[in-house]
N, C-alpha and C positions, 0 to 999 in steps of 0.2 A: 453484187449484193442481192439484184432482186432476183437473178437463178438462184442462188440458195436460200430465198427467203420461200419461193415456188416449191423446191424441191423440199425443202421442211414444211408447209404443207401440205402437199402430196403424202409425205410419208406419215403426217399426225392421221391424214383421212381413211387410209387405209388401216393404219393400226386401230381407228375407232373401229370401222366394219366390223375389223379379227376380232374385236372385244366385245363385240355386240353379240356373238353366237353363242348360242344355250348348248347347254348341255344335249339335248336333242336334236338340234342341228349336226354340232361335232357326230355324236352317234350316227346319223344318215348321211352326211358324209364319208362317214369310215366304212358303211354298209357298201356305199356304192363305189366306195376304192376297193374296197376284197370282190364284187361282184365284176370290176373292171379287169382285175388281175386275174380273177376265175373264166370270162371268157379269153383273154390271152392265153390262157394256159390249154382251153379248147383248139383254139387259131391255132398253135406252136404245136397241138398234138399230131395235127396236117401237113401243117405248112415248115419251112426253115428260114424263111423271110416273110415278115408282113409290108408291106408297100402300099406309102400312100403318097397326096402330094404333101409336101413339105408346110407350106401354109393353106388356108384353106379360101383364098381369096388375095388378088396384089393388092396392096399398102396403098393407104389413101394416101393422096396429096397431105405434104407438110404445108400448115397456115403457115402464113409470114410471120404472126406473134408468136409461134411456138419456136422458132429460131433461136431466140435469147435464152429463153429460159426452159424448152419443154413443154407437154405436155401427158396429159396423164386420162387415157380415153380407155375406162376399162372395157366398154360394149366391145369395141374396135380390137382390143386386144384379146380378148375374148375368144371373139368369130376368128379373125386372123389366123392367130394360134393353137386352133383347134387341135389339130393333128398332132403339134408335139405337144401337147398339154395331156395328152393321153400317153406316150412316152415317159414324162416325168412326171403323173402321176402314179406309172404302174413299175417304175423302177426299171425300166426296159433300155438293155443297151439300143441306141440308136443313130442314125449321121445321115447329115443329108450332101447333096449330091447334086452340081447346077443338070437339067435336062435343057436346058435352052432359054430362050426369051421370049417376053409376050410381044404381043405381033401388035396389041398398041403401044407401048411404050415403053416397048425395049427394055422392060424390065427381067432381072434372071428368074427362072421358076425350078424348083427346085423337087426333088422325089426324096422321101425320107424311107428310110430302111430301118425297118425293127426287128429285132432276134430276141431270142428267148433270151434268159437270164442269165448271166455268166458266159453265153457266147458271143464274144465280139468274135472270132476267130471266121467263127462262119458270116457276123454281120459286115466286116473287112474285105470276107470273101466277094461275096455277092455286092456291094458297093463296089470294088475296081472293076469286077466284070459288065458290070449296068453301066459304069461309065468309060470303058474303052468302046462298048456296044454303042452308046450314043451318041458320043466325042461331038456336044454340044456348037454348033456354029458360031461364029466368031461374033461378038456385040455388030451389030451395025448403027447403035445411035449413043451420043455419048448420054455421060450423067447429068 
């Protein structure tokens, strides 16, 4: 009962945020998704993959109270998620792909793959060939 008492205020906090924004925020936010998608569309006039890492930083330590019920750290998810938060803002097919593990704590690290819009075909391509090239090393520490 108190995970879903946690998780229904997480979700009232967040809907306050969304409710909080003016009309002119919406507006500069939608500036800066077409100006996101207008350099992609530069990128993609070069390039046929954009490559970056997957997240933009390893995942902090889970508390012991967030066990039960979660937690909800937007700063953290934020920074983390950088990389694919640019993906699904810009409507870009994208997949990511283990490269290996960190060398402190054996955790997987990951390369993401973007292609232009309506090409998975080439983003499919270039994701099996990145990973038969890297055929990432076997874990060596458990979870």
């Amino acid at each position: 009962s108190s995970g879903i008492n946690a998780e229904y205020g997480q979700t009232k906090m967040v809907y306050s945020v969304c409710t909080r924004s003016s009309l002119r925020q919406y507006m500069q936010s939608s500036a800066q998704k077409t100006r996101a998608i207008n350099i992609f569309k530069s990128i993609f006039d070069q390039v046929d993959v954009f490559i970056t890492p997957t997240i933009a930083r390893l995942p902090k330590e889970i508390d012991e109270g967030s066990l039960a019920c979660g937690e909800f750290d937007e700063l953290n998810v934020t920074v983390t998620m950088w990389f694919v938060y640019l993906a699904n803002l810009c409507g870009l097919p994208a997949i990511s792909i283990n490269a290996g593990y960190s060398d402190e704590k054996g955790l997987p690290v990951g390369v993401q793959l973007m292609a232009p819009w309506w090409r998975e075909d080439i983003l499919y391509t270039a994701a099996a060939a990145l990973e038969t090239e890297l055929k990432p090393p076997v874990r060596k520490y458990k979870p």
